[in-house]
C-alpha positions in Angstrom: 0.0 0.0 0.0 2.7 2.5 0.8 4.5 1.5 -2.6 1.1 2.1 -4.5 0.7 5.7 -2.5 4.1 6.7 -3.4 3.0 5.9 -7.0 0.1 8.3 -7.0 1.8 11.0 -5.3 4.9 10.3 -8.0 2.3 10.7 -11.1 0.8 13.8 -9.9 3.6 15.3 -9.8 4.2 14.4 -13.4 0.8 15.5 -14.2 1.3 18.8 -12.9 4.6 19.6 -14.2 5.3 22.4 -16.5 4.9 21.4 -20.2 9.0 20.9 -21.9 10.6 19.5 -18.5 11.7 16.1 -17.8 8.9 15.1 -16.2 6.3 16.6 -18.6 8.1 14.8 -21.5 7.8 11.8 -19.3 4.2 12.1 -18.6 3.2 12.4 -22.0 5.5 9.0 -23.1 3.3 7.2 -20.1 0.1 7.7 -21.3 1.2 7.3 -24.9 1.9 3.7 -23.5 -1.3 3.6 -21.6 -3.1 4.9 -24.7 -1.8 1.2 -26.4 -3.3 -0.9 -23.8 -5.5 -3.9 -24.7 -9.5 -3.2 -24.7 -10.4 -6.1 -23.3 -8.1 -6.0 -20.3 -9.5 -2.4 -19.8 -12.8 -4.1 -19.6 -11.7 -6.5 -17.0 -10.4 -4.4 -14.8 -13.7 -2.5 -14.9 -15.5 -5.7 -13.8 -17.2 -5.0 -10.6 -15.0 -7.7 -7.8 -17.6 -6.7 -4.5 -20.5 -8.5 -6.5 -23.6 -7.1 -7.7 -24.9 -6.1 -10.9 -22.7 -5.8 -14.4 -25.5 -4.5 -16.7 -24.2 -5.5 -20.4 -25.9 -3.1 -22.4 -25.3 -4.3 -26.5 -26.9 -3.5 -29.9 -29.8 -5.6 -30.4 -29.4 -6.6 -34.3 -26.3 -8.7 -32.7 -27.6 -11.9 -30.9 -27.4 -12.2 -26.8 -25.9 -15.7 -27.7 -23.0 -14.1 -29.6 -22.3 -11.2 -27.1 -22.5 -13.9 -23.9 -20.2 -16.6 -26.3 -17.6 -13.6 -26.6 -17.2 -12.4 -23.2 -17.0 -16.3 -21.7 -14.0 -16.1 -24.3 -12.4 -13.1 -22.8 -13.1 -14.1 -19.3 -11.7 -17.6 -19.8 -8.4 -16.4 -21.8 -7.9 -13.4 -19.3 -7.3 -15.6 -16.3 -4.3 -17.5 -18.2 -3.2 -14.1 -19.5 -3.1 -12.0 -16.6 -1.9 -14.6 -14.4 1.4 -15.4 -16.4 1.7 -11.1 -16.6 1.6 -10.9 -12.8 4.4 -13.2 -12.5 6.5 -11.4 -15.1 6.1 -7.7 -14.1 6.5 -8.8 -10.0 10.0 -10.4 -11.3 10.3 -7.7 -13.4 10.1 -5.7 -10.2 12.7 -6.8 -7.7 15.8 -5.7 -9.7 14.0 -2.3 -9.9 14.0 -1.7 -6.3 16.8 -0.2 -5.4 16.1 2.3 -8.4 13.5 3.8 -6.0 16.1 5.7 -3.6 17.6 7.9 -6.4 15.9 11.6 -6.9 15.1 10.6 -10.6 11.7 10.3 -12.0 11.8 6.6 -12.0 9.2 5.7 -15.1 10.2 1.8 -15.5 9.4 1.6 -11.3 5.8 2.9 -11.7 5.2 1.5 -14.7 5.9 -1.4 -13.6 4.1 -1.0 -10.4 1.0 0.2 -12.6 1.6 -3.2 -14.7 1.5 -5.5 -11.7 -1.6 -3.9 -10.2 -3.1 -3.6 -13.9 -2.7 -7.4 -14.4 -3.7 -8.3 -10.8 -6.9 -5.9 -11.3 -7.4 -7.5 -14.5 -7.2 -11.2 -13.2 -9.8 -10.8 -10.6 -12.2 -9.7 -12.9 -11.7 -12.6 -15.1 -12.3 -14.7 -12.0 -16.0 -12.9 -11.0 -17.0 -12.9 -14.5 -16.3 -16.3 -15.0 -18.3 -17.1 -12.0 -20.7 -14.8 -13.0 -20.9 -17.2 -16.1 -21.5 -20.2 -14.2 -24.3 -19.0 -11.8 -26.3 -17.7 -15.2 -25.3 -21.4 -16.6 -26.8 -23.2 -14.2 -29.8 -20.9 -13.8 -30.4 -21.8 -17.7 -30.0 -25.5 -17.4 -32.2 -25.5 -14.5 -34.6 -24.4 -16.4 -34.3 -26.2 -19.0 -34.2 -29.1 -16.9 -37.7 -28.3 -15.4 -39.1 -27.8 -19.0 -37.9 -31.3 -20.3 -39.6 -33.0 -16.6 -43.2 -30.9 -18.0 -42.8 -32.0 -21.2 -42.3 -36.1 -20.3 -45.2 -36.0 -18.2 -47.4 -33.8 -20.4 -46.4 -36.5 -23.1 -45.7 -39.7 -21.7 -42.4 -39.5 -23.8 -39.5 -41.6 -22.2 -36.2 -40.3 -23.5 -33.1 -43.3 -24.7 -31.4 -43.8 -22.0 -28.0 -42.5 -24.0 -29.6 -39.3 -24.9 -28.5 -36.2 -23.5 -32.3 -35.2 -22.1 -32.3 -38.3 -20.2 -28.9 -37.8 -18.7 -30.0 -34.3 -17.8 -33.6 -35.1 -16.4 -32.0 -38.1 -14.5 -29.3 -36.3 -13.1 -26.0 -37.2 -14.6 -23.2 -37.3 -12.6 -21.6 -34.1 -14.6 -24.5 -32.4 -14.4 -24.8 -33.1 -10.1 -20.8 -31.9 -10.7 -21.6 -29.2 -12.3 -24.3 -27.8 -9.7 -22.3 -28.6 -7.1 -19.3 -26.6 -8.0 -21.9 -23.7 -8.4 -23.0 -24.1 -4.9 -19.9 -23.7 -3.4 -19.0 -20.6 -5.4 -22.7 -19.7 -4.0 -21.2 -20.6 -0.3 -18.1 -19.0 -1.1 -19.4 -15.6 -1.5 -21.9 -16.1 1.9 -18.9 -16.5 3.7 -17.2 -13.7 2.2 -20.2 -11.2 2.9 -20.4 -12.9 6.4 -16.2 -12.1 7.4 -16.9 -8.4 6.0 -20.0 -7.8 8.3 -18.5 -9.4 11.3 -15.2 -7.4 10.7 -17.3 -4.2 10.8 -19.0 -4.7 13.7 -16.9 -3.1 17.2 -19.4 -3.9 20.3 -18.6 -6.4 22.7 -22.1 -8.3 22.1 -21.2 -8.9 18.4 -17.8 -10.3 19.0 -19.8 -12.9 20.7 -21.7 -13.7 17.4 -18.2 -13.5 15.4 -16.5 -16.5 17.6 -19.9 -18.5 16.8 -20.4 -17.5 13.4 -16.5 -18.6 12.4 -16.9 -22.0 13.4 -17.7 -24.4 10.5 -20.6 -23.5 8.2 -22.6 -26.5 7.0 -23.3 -26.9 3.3 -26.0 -24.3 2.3 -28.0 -25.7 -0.1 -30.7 -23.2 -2.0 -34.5 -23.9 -2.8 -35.9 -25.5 -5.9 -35.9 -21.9 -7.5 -32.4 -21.3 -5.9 -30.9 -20.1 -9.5 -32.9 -17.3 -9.4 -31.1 -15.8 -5.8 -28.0 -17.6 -6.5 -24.6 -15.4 -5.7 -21.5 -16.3 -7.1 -19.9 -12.4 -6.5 -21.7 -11.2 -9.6 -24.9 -10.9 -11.3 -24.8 -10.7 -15.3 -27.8 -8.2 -17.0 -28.0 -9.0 -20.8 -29.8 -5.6 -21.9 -30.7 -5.1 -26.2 -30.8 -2.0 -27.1 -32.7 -0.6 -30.2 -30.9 2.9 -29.7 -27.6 1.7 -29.5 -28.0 -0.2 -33.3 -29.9 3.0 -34.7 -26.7 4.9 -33.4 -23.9 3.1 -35.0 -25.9 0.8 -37.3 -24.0 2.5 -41.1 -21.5 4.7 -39.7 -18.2 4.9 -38.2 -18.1 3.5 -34.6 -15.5 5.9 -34.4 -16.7 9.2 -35.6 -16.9 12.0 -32.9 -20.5 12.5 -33.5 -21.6 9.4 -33.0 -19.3 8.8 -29.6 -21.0 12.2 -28.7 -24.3 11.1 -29.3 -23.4 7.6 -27.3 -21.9 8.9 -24.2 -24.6 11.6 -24.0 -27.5 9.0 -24.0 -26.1 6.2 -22.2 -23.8 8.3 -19.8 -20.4 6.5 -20.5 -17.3 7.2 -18.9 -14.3 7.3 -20.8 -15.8 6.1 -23.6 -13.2 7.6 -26.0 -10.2 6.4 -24.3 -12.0 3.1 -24.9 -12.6 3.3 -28.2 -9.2 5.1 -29.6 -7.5 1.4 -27.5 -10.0 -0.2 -29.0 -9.3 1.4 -32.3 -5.0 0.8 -32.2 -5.7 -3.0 -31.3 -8.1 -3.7 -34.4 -5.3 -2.4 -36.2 -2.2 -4.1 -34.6 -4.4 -7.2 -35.8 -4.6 -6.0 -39.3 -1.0 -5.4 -39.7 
């Protein structure tokens, strides 16, 4: 923490220095570098990691399936990616150190510091939305599971006993797997919210309740219609929108107009710093 404070009070100081100094000159090569960053780490790191709500808003004339399919992709990669980068910037780190008691603004140091938060930030996110992924997963098959029981006994159909509905109806052992791992994620995050009320609370009474509540929690298993109050950290929102399409549907996604027009209506932060990343990586790819 005192490392990360130092680096804040370091880049104001670059920030605010007067334009054709050292540090100026500096300032402007670091967020040159920050400019090149990858989107979709950018987009990780803004991935709420205290739980709630991520509210995905997308143009509708693109499929939910496609935009859910997409971001499994980046969540899944991310946690390889980011967790090999940590690794490499922290080494990258300790032969830095002692560069940190000369007077010099030390750029490598906090970028590297920046890097090693960056990739840290970025992991964690990949983690909650990958969990995120599972609760909405086994919501789905739930449901489809229920609709499969209604329809045999609507029908009188018996599914082969090698078919997939049967193995889902009957309860396969992947499928039990697969629930189960989402349970514990579920338990996970009661424990978690659990710890952080118990640490917030000072009375003498309450500490009482903290030595009972650590002890061993049994397996919490939810209701039939758990899926719908299940909470793995995060809680996905799939929202079309008919505005957004009508906005870039034939243009430039680019064009400072229609960014204008975007941020004003859906109040996005940073939108163009997104975009012009966005923008360099798309053609990084091309060349």
């Amino acid at each position: 923490m005192q490392l990360y404070n130092k680096f804040l009070v370091e880049w104001k100081k670059l920030e605010q220095a007067k334009p054709g100094t050292l540090k100026n000159r500096s300032y402007k090569f670091v967020r040159h570098i920050l400019s090149r960053e990858d989107p979709r780490e950018s987009f990780l790191k803004s991935v709420p990691t205290d739980g709630g709500l991520l509210d995905l808003t997308y143009p509708d004339m693109y499929p939910e399936r496609l935009v859910r399919r997409r971001l499994r992709l980046i969540a899944r990669q991310g946690k390889g990616y980011h967790r090999r980068g940590l690794m490499l910037w922290s080494l990258l780190f300790i032969p830095q150190m002692p560069l940190m008691l000369t007077p010099l603004p030390n750029i490598t140091v906090y970028y590297t510091l920046y890097r090693i938060w960056s990739h840290s930030r970025a992991l964690k996110g990949s983690f909650v939305l990958d969990h995120g992924f599972k609760a909405w997963d086994a919501k789905q098959l739930d449901q489809f599971r229920e609709r499969l029981i209604d329809f045999q006994q609507s029908t009188g159909v018996v599914f082969a006993k090698d078919s997939w509905a049967h193995r889902l109806v009957s309860g396969d052992r992947s499928y039990i797997q697969f629930f189960n791992e989402t349970i514990i994620l579920h338990n996970k995050r009661r424990l978690e919210k659990k710890l952080s009320e118990m640490l917030q609370k000072r009375s003498a009474a309450e500490e009482e309740e903290y030595g009972q509540a650590m002890q061993p929690v049994e397996d919490y298993w939810p209701p039939s219609n758990h899926f719908e109050i299940l909470d793995t950290g995060l809680h996905l929102y799939f929202a079309p929108s008919s505005e957004l399409t009508s906005m870039i549907q034939g243009k430039d996604c680019f064009d400072e107009s229609v960014l204008c027009r975007i941020q004003e209506h859906f109040e996005v932060d940073n939108l163009r710093e997104n975009l012009a990343r966005a923008k360099l990586y798309l053609k990084r790819l091309k060349e």
